[in-house]
C-alpha positions as CSV (number, residue, x, y, z in Angstrom):
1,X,12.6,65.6,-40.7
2,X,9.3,66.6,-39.3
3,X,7.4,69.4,-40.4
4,X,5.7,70.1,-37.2
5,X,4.3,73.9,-37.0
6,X,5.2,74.5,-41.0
7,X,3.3,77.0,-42.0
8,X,2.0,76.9,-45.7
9,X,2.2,80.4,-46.4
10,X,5.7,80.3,-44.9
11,X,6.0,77.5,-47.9
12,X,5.1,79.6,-50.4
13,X,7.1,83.0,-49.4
14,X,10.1,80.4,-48.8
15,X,9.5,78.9,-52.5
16,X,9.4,82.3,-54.1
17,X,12.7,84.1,-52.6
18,X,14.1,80.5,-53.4
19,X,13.4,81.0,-57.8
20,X,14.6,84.9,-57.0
21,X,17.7,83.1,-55.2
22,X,17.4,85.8,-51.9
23,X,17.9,84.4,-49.0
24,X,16.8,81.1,-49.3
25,X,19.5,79.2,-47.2
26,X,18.5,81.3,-44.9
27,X,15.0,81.5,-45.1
28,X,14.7,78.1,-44.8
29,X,17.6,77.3,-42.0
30,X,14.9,79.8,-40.2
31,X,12.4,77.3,-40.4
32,X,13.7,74.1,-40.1
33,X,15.7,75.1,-37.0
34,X,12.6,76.0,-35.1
35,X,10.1,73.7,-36.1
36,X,8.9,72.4,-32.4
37,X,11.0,75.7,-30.5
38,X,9.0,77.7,-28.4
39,X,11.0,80.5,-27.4
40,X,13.8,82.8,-29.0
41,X,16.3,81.5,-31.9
42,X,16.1,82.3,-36.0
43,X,12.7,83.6,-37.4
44,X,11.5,84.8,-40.9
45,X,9.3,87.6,-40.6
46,X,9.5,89.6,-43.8
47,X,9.4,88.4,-47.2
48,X,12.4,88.9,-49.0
49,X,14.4,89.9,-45.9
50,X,17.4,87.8,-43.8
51,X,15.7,86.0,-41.1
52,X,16.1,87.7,-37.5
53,X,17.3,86.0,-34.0
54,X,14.8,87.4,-31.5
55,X,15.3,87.3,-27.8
56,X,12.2,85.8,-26.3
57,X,10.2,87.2,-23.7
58,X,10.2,86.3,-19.8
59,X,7.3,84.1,-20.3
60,X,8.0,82.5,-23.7
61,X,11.4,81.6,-21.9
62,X,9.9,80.1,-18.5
63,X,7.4,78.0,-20.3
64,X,9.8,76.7,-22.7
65,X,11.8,75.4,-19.9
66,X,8.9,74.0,-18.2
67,X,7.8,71.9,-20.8
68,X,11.7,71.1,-21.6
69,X,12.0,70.4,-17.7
70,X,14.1,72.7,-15.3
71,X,17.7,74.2,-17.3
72,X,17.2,71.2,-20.2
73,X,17.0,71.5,-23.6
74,X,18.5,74.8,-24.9
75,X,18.9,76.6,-21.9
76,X,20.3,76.3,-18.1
77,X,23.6,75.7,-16.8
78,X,24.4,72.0,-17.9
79,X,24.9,70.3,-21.3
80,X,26.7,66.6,-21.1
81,X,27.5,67.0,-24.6
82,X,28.8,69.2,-27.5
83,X,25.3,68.6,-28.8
84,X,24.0,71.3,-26.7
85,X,27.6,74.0,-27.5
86,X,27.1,76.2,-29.5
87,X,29.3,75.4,-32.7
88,X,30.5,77.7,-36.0
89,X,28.5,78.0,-39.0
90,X,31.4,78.9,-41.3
91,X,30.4,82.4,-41.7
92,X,28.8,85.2,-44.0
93,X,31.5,86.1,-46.7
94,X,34.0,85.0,-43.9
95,X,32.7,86.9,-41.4
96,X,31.5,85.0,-38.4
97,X,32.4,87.1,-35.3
98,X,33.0,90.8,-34.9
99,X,36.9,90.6,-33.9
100,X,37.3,94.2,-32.7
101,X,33.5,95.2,-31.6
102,X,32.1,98.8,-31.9
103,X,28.6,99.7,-31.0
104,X,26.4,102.1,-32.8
105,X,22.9,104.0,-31.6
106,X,20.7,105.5,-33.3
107,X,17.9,107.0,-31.5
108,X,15.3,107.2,-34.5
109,X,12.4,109.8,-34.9
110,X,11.0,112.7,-33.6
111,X,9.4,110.8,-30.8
112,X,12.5,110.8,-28.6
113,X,12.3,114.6,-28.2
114,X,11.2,115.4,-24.5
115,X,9.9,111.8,-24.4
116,X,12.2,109.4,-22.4
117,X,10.3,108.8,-19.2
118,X,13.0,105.9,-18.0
119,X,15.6,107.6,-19.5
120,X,16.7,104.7,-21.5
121,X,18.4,106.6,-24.0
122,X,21.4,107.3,-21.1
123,X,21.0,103.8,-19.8
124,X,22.0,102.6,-23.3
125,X,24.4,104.9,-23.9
126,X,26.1,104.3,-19.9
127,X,26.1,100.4,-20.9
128,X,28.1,100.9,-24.1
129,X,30.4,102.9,-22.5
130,X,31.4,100.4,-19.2
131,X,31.3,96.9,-21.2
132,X,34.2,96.9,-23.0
133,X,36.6,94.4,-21.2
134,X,34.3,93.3,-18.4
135,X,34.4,90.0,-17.4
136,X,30.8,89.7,-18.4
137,X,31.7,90.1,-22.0
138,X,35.1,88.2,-22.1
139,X,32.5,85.0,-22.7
140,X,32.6,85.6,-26.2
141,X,36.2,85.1,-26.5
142,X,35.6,81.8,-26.6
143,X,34.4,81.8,-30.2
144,X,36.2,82.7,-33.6
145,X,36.2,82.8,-37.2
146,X,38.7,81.3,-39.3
147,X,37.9,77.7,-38.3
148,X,36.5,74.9,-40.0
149,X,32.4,74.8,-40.1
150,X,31.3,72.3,-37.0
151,X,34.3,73.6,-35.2
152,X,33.0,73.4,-31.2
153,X,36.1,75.1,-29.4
154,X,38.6,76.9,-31.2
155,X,41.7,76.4,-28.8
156,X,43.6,79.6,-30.1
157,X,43.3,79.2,-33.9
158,X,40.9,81.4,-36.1
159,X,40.2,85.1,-35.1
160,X,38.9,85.3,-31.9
161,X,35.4,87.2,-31.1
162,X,36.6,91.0,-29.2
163,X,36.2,91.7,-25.4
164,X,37.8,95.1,-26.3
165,X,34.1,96.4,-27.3
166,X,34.0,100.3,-28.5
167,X,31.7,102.6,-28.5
168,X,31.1,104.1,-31.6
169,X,28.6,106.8,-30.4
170,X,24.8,108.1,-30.4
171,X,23.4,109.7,-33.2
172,X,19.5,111.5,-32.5
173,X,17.6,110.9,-35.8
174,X,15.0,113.2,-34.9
175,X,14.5,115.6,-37.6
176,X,11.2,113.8,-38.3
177,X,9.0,111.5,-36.9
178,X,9.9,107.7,-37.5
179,X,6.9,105.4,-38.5
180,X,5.0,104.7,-35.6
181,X,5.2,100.7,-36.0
182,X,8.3,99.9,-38.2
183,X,8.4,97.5,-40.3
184,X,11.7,95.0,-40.5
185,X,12.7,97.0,-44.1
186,X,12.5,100.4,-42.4
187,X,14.3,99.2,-39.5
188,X,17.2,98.0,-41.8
189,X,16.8,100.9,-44.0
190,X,17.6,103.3,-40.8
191,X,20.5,101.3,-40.0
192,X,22.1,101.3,-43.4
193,X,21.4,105.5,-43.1
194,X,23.0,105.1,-39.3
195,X,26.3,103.7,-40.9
196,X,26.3,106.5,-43.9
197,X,25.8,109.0,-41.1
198,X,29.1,108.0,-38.5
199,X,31.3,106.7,-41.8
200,X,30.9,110.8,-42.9
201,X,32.3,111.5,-39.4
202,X,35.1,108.9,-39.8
203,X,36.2,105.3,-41.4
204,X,33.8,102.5,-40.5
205,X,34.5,98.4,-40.7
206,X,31.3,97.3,-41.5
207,X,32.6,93.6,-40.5
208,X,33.1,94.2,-36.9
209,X,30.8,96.9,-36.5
210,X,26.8,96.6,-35.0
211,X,24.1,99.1,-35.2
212,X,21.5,99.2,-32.6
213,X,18.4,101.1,-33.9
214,X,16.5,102.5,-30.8
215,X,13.0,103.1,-31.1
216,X,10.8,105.9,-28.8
217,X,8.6,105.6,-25.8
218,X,5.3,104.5,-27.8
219,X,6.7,103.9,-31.0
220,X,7.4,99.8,-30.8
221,X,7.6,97.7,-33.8
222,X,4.4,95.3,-34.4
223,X,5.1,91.8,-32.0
224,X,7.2,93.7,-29.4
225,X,6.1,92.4,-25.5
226,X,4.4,89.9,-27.0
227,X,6.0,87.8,-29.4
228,X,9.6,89.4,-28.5
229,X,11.8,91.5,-26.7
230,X,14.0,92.7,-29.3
231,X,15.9,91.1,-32.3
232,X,19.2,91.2,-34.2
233,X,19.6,90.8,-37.9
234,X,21.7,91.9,-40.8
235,X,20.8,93.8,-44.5
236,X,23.1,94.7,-47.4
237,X,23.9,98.1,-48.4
238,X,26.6,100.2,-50.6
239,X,29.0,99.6,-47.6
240,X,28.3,96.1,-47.4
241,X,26.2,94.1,-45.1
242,X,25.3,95.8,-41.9
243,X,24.3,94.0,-38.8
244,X,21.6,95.7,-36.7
245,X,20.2,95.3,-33.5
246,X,16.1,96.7,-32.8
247,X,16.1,98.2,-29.4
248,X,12.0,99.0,-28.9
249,X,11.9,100.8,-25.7
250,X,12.0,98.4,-23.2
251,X,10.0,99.4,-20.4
252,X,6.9,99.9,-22.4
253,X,6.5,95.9,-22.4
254,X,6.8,95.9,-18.3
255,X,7.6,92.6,-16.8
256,X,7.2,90.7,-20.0
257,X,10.7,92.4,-21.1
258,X,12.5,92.4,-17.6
259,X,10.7,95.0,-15.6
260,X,12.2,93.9,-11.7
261,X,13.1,91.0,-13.4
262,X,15.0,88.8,-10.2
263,X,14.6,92.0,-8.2
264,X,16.9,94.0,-10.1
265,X,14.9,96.8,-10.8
266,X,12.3,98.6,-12.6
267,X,14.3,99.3,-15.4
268,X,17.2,96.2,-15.3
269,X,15.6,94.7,-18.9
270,X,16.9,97.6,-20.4
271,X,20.6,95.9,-20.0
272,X,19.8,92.9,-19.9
273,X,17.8,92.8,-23.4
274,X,20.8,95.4,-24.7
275,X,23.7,92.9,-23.6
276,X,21.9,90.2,-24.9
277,X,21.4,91.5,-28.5
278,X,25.0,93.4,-28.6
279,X,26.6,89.4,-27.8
280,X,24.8,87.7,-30.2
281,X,26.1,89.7,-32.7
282,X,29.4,89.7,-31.3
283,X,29.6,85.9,-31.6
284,X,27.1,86.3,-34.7
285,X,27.7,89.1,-36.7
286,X,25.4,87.8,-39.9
287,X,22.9,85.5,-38.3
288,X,23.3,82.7,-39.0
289,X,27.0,82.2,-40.1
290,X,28.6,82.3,-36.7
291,X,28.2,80.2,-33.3
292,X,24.8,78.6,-32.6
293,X,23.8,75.2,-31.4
294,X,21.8,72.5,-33.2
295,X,18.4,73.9,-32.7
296,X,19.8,77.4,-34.1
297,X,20.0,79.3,-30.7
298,X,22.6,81.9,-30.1
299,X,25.0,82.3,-27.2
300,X,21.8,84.6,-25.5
301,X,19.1,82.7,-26.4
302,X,20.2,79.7,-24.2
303,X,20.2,81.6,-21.5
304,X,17.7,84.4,-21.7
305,X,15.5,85.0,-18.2
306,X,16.9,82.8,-16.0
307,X,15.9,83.7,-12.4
308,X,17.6,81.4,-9.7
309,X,20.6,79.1,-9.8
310,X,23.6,79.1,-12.3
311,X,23.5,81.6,-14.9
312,X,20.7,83.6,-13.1
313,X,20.7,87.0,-14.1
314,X,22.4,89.4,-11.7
315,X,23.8,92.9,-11.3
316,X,27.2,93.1,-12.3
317,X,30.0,95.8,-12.0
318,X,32.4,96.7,-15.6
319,X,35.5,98.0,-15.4
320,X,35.1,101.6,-15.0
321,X,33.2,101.0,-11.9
322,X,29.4,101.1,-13.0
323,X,26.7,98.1,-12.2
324,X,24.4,96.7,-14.9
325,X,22.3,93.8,-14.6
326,X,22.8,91.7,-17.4
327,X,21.7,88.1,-18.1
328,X,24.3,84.9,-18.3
329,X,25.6,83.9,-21.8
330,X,26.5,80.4,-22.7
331,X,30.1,78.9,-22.3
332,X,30.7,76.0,-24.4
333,X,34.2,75.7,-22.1
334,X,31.9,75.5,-18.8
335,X,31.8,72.5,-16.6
336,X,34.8,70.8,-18.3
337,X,33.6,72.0,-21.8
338,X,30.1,69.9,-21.5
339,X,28.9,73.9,-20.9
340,X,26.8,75.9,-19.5
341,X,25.2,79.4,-18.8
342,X,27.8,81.8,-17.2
343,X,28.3,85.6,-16.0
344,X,31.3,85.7,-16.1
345,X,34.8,83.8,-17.6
């Protein structure tokens, strides 16, 4: 295998979690899985923490397909093979999908009081709301737990990912101020307080639930609008392991993060970034035990920004009546199961 783009202080952070046995497999899956990538997929950030699957930015995306040429490689709307589907990973402690999805927010610090000048806060919340059951989100139907590792298409057998998405509810965090750029550790150390906080107002499944932690107008983690959009990860806790989404505030990166993206508004990457996160860990609840292709990109990933043809991201109405733009998601059963990007199944 070539180790194009290793990094020898990635090396040496890899080689000590491996002798304190945390997270190596992961760690180094990380790594080896986006050796020669250029956008989106697995990526270690933190010492000593899981890796996370970030969704790129709009220009990361369009010059990965560029030099991959037009819809190749990881992305687009035609494969030819099951070397390009997404296939199962075996899963985390047996968890691979989330089976009966809820959604949780927390908006996190001080910095959200009087200080939501897109209003994302009720975009978010409005999104959760409407998705359950749309035909945007029945995609991830497709995939399943329960099935044999290098499974492609589960044909009824396993547990099958949810469309019957909940929302769990918002909780404001804003006694204090959160840290101004958080760090991956206090980003999962919110979440793991998120879930203490809704399990004291009623029974949580920590295997089929998601956290999303929102961060204020301002407030963005280090690398967001320029080295991502947002990213999805997992950390353990007394409840067990938690999957968590970080939701920067989305407009602050402008275009790079979907601002008007395909004409669909000033504020349509709010959505579209949400959607994309809130799949992937529907289809990959503990990255990266559930459904990803051979280059370690997620069911978003391959088709993140895509702005004309099939899979371009449109507006699209839920069941309840409300319109969101959201971005295609891959369908390993598209095109007569050689697959594509979709949005809707």
């Amino acid at each position: 295998m070539s180790n194009k783009g290793f990094s020898p202080r990635f090396a040496v952070s890899l080689l000590a979690c491996c002798i304190a046995g945390t997270f190596c497999t992961f760690q180094a899956q990380a790594q080896s899985s986006n050796a020669n990538a250029a956008a989106g997929g697995l990526r270690y950030l933190t010492p000593g923490q899981p890796p996370v699957m970030i969704h790129p930015t709009v220009g990361a995306s369009e010059a990965a397909r560029e030099a991959k040429g037009s819809h190749g490689g990881h992305g687009g709307g035609g494969g030819g093979s099951t070397s390009v589907n997404l296939y199962y990973h075996g899963g985390v402690g047996g968890i691979g999908v989330e089976t009966a999805p809820v959604v949780y927010v927390v908006f996190w610090g001080s910095q959200w009081n009087n200080n939501d000048p897109s209003g994302e806060a009720t975009i978010v919340e409005n999104f959760l709301k409407s998705v359950g059951g749309s035909t945007w989100s029945a995609d991830n139907t497709q995939y399943c737990q329960g099935v044999a590792s290098g499974t492609y298409f589960c044909n009824g057998t396993g547990q099958a990912a949810g469309n019957n998405i909940v929302y769990g509810g918002a909780w404001y965090d804003n006694a204090s101020a959160a840290p101004s750029r958080p760090s991956q550790s206090q980003l999962a150390a919110e979440a793991v307080r998120a879930e203490a906080f809704f399990a004291s107002l009623g029974s949580i499944n920590t295997q089929t639930a998601q956290f999303v932690v929102a961060t204020a107008h301002g407030d963005n983690p280090q690398g967001f609008g320029t080295q991502y959009c947002a990213w999805h990860s997992y950390t353990s806790s007394t409840a067990g392991n938690i999957a968590y989404t970080n939701l920067p505030y989305i407009t602050d990166a402008g275009t790079s993060c979907g601002a008007n993206f395909n004409g669909l508004g000033a504020n349509a990457g709010i959505t579209i970034v949400e959607g994309h996160e809130m799949s992937e860990t529907i289809t990959d609840q503990f990255p990266s035990g559930g459904w990803l292709d051979s280059s370690g990109y997620e069911t978003g990933d391959k088709c993140a920004w895509i702005s004309s043809g099939q899979g371009a991201s449109a507006d699209v109405t839920f069941p309840d009546g409300q319109t969101f733009p959201v971005q295609s998601l891959w369908s390993n059963a598209f095109n007569n199961n050689a697959g594509g990007c979709v949005i809707k199944y």
